[in-house]
C-alpha positions as a Python dict, from the first residue, in 0.01 Angstrom:
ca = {
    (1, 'X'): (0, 0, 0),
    (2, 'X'): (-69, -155, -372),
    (3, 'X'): (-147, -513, -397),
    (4, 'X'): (147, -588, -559),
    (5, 'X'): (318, -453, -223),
    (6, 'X'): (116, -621, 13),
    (7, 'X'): (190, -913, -206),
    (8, 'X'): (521, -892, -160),
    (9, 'X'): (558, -863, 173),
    (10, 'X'): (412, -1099, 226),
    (11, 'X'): (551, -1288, 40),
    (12, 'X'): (915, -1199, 242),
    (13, 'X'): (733, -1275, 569),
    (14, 'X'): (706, -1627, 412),
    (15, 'X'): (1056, -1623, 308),
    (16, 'X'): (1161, -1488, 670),
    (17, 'X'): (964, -1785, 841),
    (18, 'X'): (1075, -2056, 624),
    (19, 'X'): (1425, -1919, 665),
    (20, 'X'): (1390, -1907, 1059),
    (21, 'X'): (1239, -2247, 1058),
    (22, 'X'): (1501, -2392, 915),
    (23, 'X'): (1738, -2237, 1131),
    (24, 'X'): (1539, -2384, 1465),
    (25, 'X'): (1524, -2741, 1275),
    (26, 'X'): (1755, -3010, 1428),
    (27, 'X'): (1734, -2777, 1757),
    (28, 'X'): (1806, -2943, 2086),
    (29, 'X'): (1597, -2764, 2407),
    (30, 'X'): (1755, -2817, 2746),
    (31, 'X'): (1971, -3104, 2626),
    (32, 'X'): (1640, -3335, 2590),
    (33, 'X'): (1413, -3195, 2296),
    (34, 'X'): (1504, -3190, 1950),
    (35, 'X'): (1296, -2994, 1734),
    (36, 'X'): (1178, -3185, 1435),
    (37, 'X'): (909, -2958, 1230),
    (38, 'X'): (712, -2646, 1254),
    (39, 'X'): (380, -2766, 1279),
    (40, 'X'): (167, -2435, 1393),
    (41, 'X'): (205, -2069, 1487),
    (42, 'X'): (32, -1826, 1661),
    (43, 'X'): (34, -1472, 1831),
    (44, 'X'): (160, -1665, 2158),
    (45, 'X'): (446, -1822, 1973),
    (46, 'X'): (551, -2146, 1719),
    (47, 'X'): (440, -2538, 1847),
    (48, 'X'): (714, -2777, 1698),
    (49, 'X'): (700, -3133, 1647),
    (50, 'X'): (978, -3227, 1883),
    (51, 'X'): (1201, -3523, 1992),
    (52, 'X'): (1209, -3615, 2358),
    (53, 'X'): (1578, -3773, 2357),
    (54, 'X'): (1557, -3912, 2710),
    (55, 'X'): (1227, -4055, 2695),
    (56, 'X'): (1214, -4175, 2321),
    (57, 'X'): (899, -4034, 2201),
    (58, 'X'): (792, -3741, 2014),
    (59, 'X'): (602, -3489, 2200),
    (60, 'X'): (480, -3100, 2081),
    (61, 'X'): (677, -2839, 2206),
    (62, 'X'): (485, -2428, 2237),
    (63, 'X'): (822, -2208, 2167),
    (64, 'X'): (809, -1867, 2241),
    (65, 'X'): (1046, -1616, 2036),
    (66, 'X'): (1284, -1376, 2191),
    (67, 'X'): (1063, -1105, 2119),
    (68, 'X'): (842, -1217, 2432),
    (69, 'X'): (877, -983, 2720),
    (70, 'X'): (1007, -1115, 3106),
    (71, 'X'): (635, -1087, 3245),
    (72, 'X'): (495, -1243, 2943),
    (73, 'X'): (775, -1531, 3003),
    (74, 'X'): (674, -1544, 3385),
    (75, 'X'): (301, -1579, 3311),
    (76, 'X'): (346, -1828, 3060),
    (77, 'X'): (586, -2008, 3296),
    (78, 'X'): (287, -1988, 3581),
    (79, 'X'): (-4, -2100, 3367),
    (80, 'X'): (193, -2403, 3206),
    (81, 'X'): (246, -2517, 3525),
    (82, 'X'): (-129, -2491, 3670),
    (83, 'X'): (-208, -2635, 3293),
    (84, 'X'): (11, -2960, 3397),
    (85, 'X'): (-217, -2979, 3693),
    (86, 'X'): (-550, -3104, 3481),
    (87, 'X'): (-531, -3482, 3403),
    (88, 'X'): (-842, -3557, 3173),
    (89, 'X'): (-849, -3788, 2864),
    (90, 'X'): (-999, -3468, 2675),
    (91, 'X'): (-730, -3209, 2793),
    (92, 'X'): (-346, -3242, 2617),
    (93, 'X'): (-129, -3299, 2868),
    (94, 'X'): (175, -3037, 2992),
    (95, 'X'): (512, -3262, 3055),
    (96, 'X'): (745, -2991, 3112),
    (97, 'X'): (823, -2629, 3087),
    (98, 'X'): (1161, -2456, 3063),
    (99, 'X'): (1405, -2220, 2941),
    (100, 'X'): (1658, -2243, 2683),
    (101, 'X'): (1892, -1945, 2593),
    (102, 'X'): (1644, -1644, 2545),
    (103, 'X'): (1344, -1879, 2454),
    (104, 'X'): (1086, -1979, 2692),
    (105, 'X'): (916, -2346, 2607),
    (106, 'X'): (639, -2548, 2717),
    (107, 'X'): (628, -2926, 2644),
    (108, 'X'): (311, -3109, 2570),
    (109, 'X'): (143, -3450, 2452),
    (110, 'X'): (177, -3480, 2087),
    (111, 'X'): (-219, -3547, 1942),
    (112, 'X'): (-175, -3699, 1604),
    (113, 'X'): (-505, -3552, 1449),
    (114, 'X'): (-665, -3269, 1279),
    (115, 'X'): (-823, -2974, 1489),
    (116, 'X'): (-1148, -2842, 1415),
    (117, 'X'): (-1055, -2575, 1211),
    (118, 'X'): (-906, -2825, 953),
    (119, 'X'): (-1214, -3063, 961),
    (120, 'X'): (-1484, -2797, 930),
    (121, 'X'): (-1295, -2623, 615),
    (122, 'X'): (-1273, -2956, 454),
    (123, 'X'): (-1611, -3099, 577),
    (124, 'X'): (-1816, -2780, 618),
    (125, 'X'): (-2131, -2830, 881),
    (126, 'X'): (-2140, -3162, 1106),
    (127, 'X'): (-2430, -3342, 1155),
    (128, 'X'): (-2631, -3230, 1483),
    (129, 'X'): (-2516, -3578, 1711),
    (130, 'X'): (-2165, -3561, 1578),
    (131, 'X'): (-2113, -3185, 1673),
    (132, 'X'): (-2279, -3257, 2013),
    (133, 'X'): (-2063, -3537, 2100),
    (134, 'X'): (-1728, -3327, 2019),
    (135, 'X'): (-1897, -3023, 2245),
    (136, 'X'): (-1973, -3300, 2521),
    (137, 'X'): (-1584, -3375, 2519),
    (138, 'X'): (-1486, -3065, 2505),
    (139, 'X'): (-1682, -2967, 2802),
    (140, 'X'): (-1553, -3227, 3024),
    (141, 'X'): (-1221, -3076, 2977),
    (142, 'X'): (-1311, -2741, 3059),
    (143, 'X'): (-1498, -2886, 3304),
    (144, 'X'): (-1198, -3058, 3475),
    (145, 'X'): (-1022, -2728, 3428),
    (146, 'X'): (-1260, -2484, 3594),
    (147, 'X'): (-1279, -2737, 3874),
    (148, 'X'): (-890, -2691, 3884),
    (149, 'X'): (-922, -2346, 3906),
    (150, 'X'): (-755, -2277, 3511),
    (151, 'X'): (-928, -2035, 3257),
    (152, 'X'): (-890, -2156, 2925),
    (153, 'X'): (-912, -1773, 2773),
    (154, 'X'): (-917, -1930, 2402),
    (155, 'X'): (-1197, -2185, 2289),
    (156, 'X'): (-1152, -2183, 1958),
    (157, 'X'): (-1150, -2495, 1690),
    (158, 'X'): (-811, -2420, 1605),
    (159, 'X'): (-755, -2559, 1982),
    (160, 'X'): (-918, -2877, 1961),
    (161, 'X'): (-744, -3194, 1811),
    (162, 'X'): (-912, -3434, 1718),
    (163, 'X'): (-745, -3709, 1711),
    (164, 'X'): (-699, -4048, 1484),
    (165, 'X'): (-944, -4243, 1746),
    (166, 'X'): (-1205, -3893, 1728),
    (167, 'X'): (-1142, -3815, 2081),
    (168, 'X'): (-1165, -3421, 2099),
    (169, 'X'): (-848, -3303, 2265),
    (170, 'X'): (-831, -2914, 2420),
    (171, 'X'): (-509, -2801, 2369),
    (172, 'X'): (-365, -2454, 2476),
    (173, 'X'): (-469, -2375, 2792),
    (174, 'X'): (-391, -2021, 2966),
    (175, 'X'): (-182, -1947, 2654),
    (176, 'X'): (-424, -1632, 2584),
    (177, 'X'): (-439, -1535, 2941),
    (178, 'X'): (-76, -1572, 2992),
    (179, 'X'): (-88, -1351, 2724),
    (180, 'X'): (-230, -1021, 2828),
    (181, 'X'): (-65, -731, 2854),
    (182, 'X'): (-44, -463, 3122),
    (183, 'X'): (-368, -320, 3000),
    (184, 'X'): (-637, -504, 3103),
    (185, 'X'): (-824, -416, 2768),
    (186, 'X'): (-579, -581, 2563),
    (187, 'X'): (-699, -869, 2382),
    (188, 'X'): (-427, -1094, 2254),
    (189, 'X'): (-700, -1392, 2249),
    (190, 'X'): (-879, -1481, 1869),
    (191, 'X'): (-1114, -1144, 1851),
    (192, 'X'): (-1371, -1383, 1603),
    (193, 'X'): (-1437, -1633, 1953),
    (194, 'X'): (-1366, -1375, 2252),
    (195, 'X'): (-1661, -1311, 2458),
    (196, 'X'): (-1844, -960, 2479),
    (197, 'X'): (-1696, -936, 2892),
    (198, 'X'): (-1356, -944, 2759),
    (199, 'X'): (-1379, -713, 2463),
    (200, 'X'): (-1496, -462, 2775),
    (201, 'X'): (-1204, -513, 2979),
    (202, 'X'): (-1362, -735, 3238),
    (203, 'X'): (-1181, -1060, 3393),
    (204, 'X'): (-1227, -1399, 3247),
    (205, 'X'): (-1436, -1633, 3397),
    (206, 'X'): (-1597, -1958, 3360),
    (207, 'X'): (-1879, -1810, 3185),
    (208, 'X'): (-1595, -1663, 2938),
    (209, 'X'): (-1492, -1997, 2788),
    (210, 'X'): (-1893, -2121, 2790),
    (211, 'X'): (-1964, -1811, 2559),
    (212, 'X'): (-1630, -2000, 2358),
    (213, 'X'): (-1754, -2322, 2378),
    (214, 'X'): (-2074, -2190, 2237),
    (215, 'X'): (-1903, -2082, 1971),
    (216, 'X'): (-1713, -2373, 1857),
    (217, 'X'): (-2096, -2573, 1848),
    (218, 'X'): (-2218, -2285, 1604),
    (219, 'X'): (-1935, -2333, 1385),
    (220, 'X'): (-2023, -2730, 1388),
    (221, 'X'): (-2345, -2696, 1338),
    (222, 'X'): (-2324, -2414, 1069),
    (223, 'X'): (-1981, -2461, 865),
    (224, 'X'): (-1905, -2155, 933),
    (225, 'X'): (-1832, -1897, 1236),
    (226, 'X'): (-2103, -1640, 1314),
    (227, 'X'): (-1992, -1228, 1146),
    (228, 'X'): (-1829, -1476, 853),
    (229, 'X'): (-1695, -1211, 663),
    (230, 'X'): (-1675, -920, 906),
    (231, 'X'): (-1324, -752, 988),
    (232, 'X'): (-1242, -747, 1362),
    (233, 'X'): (-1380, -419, 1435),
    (234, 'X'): (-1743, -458, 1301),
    (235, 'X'): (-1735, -864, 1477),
    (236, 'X'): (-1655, -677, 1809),
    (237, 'X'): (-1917, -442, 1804),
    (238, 'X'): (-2178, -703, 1642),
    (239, 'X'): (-2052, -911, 1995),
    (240, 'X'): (-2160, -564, 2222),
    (241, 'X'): (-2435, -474, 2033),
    (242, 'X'): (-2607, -683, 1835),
    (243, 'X'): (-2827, -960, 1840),
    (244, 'X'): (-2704, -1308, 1930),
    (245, 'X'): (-2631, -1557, 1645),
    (246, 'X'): (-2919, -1722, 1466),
    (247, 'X'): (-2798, -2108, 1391),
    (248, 'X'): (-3147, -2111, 1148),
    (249, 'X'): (-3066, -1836, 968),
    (250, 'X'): (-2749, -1981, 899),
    (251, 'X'): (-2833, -2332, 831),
    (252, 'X'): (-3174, -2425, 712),
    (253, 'X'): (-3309, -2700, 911),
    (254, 'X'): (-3174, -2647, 1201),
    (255, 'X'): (-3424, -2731, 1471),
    (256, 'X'): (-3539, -2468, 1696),
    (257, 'X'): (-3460, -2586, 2030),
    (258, 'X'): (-3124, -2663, 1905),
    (259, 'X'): (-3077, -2310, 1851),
    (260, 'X'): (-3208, -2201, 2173),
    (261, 'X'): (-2948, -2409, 2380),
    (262, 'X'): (-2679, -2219, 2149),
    (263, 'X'): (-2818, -1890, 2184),
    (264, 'X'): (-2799, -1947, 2532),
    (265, 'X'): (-2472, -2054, 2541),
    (266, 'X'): (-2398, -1739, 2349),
    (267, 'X'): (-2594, -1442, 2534),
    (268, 'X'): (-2443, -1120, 2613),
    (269, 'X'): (-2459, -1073, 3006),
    (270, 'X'): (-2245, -1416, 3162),
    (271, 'X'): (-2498, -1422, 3425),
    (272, 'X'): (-2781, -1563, 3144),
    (273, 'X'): (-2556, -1797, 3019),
    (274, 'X'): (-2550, -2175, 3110),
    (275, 'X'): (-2273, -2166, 3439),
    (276, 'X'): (-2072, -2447, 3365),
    (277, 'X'): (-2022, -2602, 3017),
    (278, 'X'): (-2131, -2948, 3132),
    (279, 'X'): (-2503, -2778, 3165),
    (280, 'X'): (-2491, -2594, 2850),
    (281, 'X'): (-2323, -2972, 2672),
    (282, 'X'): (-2586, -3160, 2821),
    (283, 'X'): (-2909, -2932, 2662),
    (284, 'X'): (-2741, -2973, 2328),
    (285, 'X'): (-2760, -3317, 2298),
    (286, 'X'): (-3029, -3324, 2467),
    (287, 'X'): (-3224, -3088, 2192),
    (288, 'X'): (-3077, -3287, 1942),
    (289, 'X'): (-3154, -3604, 2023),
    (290, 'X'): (-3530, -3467, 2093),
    (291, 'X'): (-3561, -3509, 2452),
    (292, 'X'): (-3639, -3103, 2532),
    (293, 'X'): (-3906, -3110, 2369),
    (294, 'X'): (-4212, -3036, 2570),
    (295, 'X'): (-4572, -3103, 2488),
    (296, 'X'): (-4911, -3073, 2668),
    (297, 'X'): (-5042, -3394, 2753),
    (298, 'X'): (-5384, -3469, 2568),
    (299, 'X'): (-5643, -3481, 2860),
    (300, 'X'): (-5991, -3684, 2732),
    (301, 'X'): (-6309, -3502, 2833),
    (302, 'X'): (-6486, -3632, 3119),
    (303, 'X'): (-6745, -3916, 2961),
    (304, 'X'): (-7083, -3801, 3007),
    (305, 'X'): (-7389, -3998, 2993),
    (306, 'X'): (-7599, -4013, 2705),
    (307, 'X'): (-7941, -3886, 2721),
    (308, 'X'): (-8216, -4117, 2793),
    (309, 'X'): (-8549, -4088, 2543),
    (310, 'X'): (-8825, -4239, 2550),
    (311, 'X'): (-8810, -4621, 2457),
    (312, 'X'): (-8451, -4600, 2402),
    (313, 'X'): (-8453, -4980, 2546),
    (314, 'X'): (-8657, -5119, 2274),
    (315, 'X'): (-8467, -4923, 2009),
    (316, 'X'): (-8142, -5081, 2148),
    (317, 'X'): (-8296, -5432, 2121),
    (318, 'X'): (-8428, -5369, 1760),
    (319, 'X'): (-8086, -5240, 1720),
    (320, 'X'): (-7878, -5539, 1824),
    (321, 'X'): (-8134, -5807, 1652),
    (322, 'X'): (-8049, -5636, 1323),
    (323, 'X'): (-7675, -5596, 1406),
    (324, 'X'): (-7654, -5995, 1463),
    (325, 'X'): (-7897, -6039, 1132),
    (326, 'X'): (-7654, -5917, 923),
    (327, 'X'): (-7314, -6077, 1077),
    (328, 'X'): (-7491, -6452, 1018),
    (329, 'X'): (-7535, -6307, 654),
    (330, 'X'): (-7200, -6249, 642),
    (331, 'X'): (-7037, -6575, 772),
    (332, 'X'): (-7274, -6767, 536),
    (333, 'X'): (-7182, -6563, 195),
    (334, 'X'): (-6813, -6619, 292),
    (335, 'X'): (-6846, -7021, 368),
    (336, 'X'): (-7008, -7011, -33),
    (337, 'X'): (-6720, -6820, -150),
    (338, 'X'): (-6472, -7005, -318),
    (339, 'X'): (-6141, -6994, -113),
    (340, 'X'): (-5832, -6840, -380),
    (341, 'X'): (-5688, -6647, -104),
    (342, 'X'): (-5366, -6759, 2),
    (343, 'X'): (-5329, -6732, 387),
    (344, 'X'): (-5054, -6511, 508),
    (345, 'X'): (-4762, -6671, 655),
    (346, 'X'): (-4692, -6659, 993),
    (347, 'X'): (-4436, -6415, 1151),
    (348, 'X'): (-4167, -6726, 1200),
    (349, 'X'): (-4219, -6862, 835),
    (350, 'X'): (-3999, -6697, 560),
    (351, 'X'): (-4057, -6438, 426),
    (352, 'X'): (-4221, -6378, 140),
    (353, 'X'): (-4220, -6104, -124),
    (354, 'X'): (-4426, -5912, 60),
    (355, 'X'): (-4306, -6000, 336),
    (356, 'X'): (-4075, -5732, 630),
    (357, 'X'): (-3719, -5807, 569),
    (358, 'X'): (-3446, -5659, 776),
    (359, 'X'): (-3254, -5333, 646),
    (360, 'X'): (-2939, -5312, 597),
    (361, 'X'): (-2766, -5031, 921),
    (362, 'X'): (-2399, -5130, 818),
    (363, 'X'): (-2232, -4781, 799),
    (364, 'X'): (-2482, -4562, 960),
    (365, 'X'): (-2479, -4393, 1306),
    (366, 'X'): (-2583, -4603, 1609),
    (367, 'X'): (-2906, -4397, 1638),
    (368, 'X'): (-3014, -4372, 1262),
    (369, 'X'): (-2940, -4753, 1301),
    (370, 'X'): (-3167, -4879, 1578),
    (371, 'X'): (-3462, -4615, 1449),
    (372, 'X'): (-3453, -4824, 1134),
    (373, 'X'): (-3486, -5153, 1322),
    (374, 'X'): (-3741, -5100, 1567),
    (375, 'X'): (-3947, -4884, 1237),
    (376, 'X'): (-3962, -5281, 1058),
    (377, 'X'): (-4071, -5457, 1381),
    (378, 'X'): (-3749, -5509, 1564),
    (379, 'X'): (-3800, -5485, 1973),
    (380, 'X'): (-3691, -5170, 2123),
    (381, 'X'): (-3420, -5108, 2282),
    (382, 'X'): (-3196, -5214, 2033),
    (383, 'X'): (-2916, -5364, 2205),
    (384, 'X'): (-2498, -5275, 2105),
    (385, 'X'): (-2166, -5334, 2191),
    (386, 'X'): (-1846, -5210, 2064),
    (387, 'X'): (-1631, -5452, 1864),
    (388, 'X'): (-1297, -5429, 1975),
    (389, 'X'): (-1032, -5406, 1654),
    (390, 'X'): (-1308, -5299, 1421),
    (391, 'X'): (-1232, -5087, 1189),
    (392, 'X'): (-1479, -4827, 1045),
    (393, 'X'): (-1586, -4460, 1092),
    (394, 'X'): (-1597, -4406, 1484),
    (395, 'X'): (-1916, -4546, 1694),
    (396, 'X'): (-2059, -4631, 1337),
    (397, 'X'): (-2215, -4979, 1270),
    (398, 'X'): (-1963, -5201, 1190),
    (399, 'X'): (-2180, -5549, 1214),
    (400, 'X'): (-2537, -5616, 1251),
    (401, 'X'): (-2785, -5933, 1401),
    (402, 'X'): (-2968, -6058, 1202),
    (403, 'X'): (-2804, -5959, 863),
    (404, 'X'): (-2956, -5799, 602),
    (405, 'X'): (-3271, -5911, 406),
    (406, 'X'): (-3339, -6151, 709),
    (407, 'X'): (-3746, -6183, 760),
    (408, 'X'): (-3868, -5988, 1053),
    (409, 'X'): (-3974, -6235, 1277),
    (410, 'X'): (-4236, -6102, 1532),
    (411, 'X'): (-4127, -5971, 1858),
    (412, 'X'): (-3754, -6041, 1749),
    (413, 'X'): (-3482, -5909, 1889),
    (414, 'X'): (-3214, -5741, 1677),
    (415, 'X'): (-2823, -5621, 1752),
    (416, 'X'): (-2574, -5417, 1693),
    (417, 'X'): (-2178, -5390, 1690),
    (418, 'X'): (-1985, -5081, 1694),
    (419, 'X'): (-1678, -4993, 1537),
    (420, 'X'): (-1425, -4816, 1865),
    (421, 'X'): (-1482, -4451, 1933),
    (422, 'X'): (-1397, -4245, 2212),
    (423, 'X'): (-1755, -4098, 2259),
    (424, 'X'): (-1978, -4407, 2208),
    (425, 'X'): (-2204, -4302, 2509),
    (426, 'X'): (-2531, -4329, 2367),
    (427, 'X'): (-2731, -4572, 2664),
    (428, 'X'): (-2759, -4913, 2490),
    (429, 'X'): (-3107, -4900, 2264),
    (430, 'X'): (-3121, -4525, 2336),
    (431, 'X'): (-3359, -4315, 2060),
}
């Protein structure tokens, strides 16, 4: 087909969508949910911004088309229904599921947000701590799910919203298992984050949405997924046969232990991968907040006594006579010298020009923060609490004690106020 063709059928599929979108706007589901505005589709269906009538509040509703076969309806049906069963702050909650004419519907908690996908096109790579707080969240979810007996199938950051507060919401669940067809090969999940078990025909586990999961933190931490570039064929033999990602070869600077924990989270066999995603979200921030680092403790050598020579007690004596001989010289030159130097002020005086004054954290992340105030002389921990109402990017500084420019008084304490986030877990003072 010529690129002019392709062009233009494509060009008609757009046509055909926008056509049968507006045909579903304005659409009432089982009497209750009135569908408002296509907000996302997929190979599992179309999610709508929809109207719950009875309740009075909007809520998202997953519509699949006609086209969707009775068992794919009935497994959809079953996994939206074990999907209701999770209740986490982390997980978007199922309301309802139902039928309505010849389309099948599940009913969810509308996120108002931007998923992953969306924030690491327009922000390429996060820094290390932020993409190891939205991993942490995420894990919890699946976390709560695996615990609840539910395969996700699909970790991907197209299925995590975050939302206006930056709480990291996993959306979808079972969709892409629901999904499969007779075959057991068939992959109707994202090829780019499927893991190598599932490209062989195997059954999802745990370790399945781990490998995900690992996934999602290389695309944080890179800007970009692992085979970028690759069509589907060569990414799922890359996934078989070659060798795991390589976060530094994608991003300079990455730290090494950072990309261990990742390419752990990413190896081949399930059974060398971390076994629950808590484990695997726990070494990340771990690595990147320095604490795997190992190092061999410096052991002193065992003191050992000098050698004694022959009148080494008179030498000492002639030593320490001559030792005190020139110290009295010393204190005499320096009561003739005339005094021009100013004495330094002490640590509760102002300061001076020279003098430690406090930096200004206002802005920064609570870590960058409190390593700036204990680097002038601050005591550490540095001590924080979240200020209720601020406003300001999420768990950033919002407010600091003493302000900026203020002397560095000597053993002082400092503090610091956050602005509300949902993932502000750092341990008060923590480094």
């Amino acid at each position: 087909m010529s690129a002019a063709a392709r062009g233009g059928a494509e060009g008609d599929r757009r046509e055909e969508q926008a056509a049968a979108s507006g045909r579903e706007e304005g659409r009432v589901l089982a009497e209750r949910y009135r569908l408002l505005e296509r907000i996302d589709e997929g190979g599992a269906g179309e999610v709508w911004r929809a109207r719950d009538e009875r309740l009075g509040r909007d809520v998202a509703v997953k519509l699949l088309g006609a086209e969707a076969d009775p068992a794919f309806r009935e497994r959809f049906t079953g996994e939206a229904r074990r999907a209701a069963g999770i209740a986490h702050p982390n997980v978007v909650t199922v309301f309802d599921e139902g039928v309505d004419g010849p389309d099948a519907f599940m009913v969810m908690e509308h996120v108002r947000g931007r998923t992953l996908r969306d924030v690491v096109e327009d922000r390429g790579a996060l820094t290390p701590i932020e993409a190891a707080r939205v991993v942490a969240q995420v894990a919890d979810a699946l976390d709560a799910a695996h615990a609840a007996g539910v395969i996700h199938c699909d970790v991907k950051p197209a299925n995590v919203i975050l939302d206006e507060r930056g709480t990291a919401k996993l959306t979808d669940f079972g969709i892409a298992r629901a999904a499969r067809g007779p075959a057991e090969h068939e992959l109707i999940a994202t090829p780019r984050y499927i893991a190598p078990e599932r490209i062989e025909g195997k059954t999802p586990t745990a370790a399945s949405d781990v490998y995900g999961l690992g996934l999602v933190a290389y695309e944080l931490l890179a800007g970009q997924p692992p085979f970028e570039g690759m069509g589907t064929e060569d990414i799922l033999r890359e996934r078989l046969e070659g060798a795991v990602p390589s976060l530094r070869r994608a991003r300079v600077g990455i730290d090494p232990e950072i990309d261990a924990v990742v390419a752990k989270a990413l190896a081949r066999d399930p059974a060398r991968r971390y076994q629950t995603a808590g484990a695997f979200a726990r070494d990340l921030l771990a690595a990147v907040r320095g604490e795997r680092t190992r190092t061999t403790p410096v052991v002193p050598p065992a003191p050992r006594p000098l050698p004694r020579r022959r009148g080494a007690g008179a030498s000492s004596v002639a030593a320490l006579v001559a030792v005190l001989v020139v110290a009295a010289a010393a204190v005499l030159l320096f009561m003739n010298f005339p005094v021009r130097i100013a004495l330094a002020p002490s640590p509760t005086q102002s300061a001076t020009p020279g003098a430690r004054v406090t930096p200004s954290v206002v802005g920064k992340d609570i870590e960058d923060a409190a390593g700036q105030l204990i680097a002038v002389g601050y005591t550490s921990p540095v001590p924080w609490e979240v200020r209720a109402g601020a406003r300001g990017t999420p768990c950033g500084v919002v407010e600091q004690q003493p302000a900026a420019n203020a002397p560095v008084p000597s053993g002082g304490a400092a503090k610091l106020f956050l602005a509300p986030g949902a993932d502000c877990r750092l341990p008060k003072g923590s480094r």
